[in-house]
N, C-alpha and C positions, 0 to 999 in steps of 0.2 A: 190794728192796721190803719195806715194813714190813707182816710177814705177821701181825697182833696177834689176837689172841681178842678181846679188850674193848676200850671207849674206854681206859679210863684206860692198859692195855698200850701202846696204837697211842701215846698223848704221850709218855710216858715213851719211848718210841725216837727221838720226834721228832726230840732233836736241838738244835740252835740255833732250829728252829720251834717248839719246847713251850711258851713262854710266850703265844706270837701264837695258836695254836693252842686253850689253854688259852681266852683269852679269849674267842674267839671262842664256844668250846662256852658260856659263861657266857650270853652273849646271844643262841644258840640256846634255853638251856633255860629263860628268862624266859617263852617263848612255851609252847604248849600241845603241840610235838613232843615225838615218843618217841624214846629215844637206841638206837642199834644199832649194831652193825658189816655191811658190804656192801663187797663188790669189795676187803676187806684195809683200807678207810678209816670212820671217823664218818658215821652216813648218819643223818638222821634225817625221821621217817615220822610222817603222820598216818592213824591207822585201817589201817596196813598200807601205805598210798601212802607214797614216797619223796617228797620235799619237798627236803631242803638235804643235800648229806655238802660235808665240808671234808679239804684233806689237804696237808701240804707237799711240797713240792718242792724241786730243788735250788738255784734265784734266787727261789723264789716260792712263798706258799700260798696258796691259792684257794678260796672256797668257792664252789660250785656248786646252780644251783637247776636242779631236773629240768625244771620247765616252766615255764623260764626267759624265754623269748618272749614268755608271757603279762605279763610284768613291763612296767610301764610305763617303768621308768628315769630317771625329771627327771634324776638327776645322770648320767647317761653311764656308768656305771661297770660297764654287763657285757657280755663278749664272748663270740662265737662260737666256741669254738678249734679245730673243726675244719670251716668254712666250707664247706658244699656239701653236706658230710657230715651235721652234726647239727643236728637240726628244730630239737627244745626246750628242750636241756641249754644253760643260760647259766652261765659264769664270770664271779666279781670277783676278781680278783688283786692281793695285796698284796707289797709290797715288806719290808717292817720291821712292826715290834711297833706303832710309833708311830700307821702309816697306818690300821691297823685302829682302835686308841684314839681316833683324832679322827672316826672318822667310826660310831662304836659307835652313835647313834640313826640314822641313815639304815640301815645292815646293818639295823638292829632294824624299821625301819620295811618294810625290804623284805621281812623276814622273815614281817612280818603280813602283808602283801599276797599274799605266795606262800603261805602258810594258807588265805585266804580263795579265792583262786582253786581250790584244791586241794577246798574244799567246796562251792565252784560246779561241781567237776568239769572245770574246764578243763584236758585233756590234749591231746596229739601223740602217740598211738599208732606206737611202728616199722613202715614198711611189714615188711609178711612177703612175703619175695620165694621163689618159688618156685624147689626144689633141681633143678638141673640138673648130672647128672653128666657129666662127660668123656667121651667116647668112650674116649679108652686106656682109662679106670678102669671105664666099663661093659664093655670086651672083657673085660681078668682076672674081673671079678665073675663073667661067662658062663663062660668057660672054667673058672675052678677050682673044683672041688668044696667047695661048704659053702664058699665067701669071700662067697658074696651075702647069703646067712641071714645070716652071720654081721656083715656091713654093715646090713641093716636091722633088728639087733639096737641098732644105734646111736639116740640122740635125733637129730631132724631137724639140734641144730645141730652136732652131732658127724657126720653125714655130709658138711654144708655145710662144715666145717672141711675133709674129704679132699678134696671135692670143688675148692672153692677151691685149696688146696695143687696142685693138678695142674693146674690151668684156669690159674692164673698166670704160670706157668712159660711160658717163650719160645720155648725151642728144644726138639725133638725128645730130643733128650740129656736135657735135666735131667727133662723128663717121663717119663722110662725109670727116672733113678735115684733122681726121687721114690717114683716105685711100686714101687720096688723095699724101698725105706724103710717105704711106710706098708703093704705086703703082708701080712706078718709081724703088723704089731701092729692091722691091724683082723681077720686069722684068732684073735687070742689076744685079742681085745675088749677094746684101747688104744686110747683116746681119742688124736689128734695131739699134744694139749696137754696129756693127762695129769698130766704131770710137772711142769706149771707152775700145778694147781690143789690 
């Protein structure tokens, strides 16, 4: 993953995507957003709101509108990617440098439309779904001295991370040698995913 500090960092690892990439930011930065880095990609933000980030991939780069639904679409060109799962976040995916090049005023035009909506305020808030811990994981939190403190020492979504980790789990086994994993590093106040932020 291209872990970058800045725009200009995150193209230069691009890749074979840097010139598509490149352009794109060009007809991002026509419009009135702020350029940032978010989640390791190009995000950028009006007034602090998230609007558009862009990021390649390995068939494909994509740019992304947060409150993408609101988009009218005439040309068809954005998807859902993960179906069921995500309210707002619309994807346009491109294949080649070219696709993005012939269709640089429609991107541009969608761009203003996702502006405008964004100072209308039209959002999809994440449901906030309430933490429900496991049974196994609330027994040890009881039982062992100072592992509960030290659990809601955690942010709501770093307990939802343990919590989840155990509640997925199928069988009785793996839920023993989950917790047996995350014991240790929620007593010494380790995030699950630590290591990957």
């Amino acid at each position: 993953m291209n872990s970058a500090k800045t725009v200009e960092e995150y193209l230069e690892k691009s890749g074979s995507w840097e010139p598509a990439l490149r352009l794109i930011r060009e007809i991002i930065l026509r419009t009135e957003l702020q350029e940032t880095i978010k989640w390791g990609a190009p995000c950028y933000t009006l007034k602090g709101k998230h609007v558009v980030g862009m990021v390649g991939f390995k068939e494909h780069m994509a740019i992304w509108f947060h409150q993408g639904v609101f988009l009218k679409d005439p040309e068809g060109k954005l998807i859902n990617a993960q179906e069921g799962v995500t309210k707002a976040l619309r994807q346009w995916r491109f294949a080649n440098f070219d696709e993005i090049r012939q269709n640089t005023e429609i991107i541009h035009a969608y761009l203003l439309e996702a502006i405008e909506n964004q100072k209308q305020g039209k959002e999809i808030k994440p449901e906030k779904k309430e933490l429900t811990v496991p049974s196994e994981l609330q027994e040890v939190l009881d039982k062992e001295a100072g592992l509960s403190d030290s659990f809601e020492a955690f942010s709501k979504s770093k307990k939802r991370e343990f919590a989840d980790y155990i509640a997925e789990a199928k069988r009785a086994e793996t839920k023993q040698s989950r917790l047996k994993k995350i014991i240790p590093m929620i007593a010494n106040g380790i995030g699950l995913h630590d290591k990957y932020r």
